[in-house]
Structure formats: structure tokens, C-alpha cells
C-alpha positions in Angstrom: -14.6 -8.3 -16.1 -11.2 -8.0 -18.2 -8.7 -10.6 -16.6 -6.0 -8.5 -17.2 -7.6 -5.9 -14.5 -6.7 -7.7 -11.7 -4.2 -7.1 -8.9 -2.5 -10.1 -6.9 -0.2 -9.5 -3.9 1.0 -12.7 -2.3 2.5 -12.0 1.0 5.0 -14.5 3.2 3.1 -15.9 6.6 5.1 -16.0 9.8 5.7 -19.6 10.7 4.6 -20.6 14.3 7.2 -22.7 16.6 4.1 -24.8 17.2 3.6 -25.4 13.7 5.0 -29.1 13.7 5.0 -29.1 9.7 6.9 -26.1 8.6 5.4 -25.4 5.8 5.4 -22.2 4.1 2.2 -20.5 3.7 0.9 -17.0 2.0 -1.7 -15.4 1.2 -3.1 -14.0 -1.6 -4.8 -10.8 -1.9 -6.7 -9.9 -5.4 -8.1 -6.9 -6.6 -10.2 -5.5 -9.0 -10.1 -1.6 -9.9 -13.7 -1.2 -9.6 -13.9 -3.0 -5.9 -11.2 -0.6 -5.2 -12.0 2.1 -2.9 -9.7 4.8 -1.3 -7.7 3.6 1.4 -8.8 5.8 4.9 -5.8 8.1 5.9 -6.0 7.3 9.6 -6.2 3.5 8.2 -3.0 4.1 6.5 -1.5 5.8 9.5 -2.4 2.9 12.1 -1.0 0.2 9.3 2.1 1.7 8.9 3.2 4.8 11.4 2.7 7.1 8.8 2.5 11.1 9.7 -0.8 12.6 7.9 1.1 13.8 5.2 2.6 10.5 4.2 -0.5 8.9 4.2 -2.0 11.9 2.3 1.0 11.1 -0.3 0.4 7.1 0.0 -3.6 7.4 -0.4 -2.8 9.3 -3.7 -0.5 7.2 -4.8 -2.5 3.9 -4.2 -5.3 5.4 -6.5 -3.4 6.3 -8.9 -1.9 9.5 -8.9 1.8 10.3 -10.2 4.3 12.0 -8.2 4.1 14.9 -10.1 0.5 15.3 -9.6 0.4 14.7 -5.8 3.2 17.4 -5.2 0.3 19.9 -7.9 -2.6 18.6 -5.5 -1.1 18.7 -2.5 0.9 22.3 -3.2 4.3 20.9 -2.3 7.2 20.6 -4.0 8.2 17.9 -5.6 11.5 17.4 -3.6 9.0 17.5 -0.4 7.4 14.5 -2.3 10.9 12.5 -2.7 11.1 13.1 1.2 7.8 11.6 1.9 8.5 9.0 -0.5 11.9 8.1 0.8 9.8 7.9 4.7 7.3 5.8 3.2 9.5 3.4 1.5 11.8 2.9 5.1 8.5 2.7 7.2 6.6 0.4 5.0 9.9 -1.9 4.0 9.7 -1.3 0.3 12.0 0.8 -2.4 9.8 1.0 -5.3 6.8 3.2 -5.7 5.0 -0.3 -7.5 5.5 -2.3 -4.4 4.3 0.6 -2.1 1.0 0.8 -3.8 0.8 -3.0 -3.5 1.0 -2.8 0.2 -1.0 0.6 0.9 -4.1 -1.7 -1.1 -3.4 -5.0 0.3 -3.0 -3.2 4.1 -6.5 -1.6 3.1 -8.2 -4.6 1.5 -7.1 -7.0 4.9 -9.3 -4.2 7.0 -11.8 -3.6 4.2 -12.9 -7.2 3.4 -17.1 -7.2 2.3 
């Protein structure tokens, strides 16, 4: 395996009050493109609250589709993309398409784990 094919997410832990130490913890998700598998629609839709179509838009997304290409696959517009996109970004807490993907893998690969 190429090193430079691999996908990290690190993600913030809530603390708990009982947690005498305070310390911070994360954790770490990695990812290779060939363990990579579609992320489930009605997975995405439980994760974040997404309608079918914004999961349709996220799925594509997450393996690699561009905007442009969803809106052609999906025979939408693109300005009905931008409106999904928009949705997704407020419902999943993010504002950039690169950190949307992050999540919409990391989400799939907490469920997904071999």
C-alpha cells in the first residue's frame, strides 16, 4: 500500500464530569481507498438527519464524485446541488465539501468497523 493513500480524521471526545483527569482525548479514524466501501443512504440519513436526496448527494460525494457530476447523475440542476450542499453543510456542522466527505466516511467507517 502507497502511504500517501491514506485518510486520517481525528475527532474531539466529549469530556465526562466524572472524568477526574481532564484530559483531552480523540480518536482517530484511518482509511484506505480500497477498504472504502459506499456509505448506506439510510446510514447516512440516521447519522445525520439527512432527507434521501441529501444523502443521495453526500454518498456521491464521499466516493468521489464532483458536484457537477452528481447534479448529471442525479438529473438535477446544479443550483438544486448548492441547495443540498448548503443543507448538508448546516446539518452535518461543516462548510467545506473536504470536511463533509471526512465525516460522511468517518460516520460510515464508526458503523462499518470489520
Amino acid at each position: 500500500m502507497d502511504a500517501g493513500t491514506v485518510s486520517a480524521l481525528a475527532c474531539a471526545l466529549p469530556t465526562r464530569k466524572s472524568d477526574q483527569s481532564c484530559a483531552p482525548a480523540l480518536a482517530l479514524f484511518l482509511s484506505t481507498p480500497e477498504r472504502r466501501g459506499p456509505a448506506p443512504q439510510t446510514l447516512l440519513m440516521e447519522l445525520f438527519g439527512l432527507t434521501p436526496a441529501e444523502a443521495r448527494v453526500a454518498g456521491a460525494l464521499a466516493n468521489g464524485a464532483r458536484t457537477v457530476d452528481v447534479a448529471k447523475d442525479l438529473g438535477v440542476s446544479q443550483t438544486t446541488i448548492a441547495f443540498h450542499m448548503r443543507n448538508l453543510f448546516q446539518k452535518t456542522g461543516t462548510n467545506r465539501q473536504a470536511d463533509l466527505v471526512a465525516l460522511i466516511l468517518a460516520g460510515a467507517m464508526m458503523i462499518r468497523s470489520d
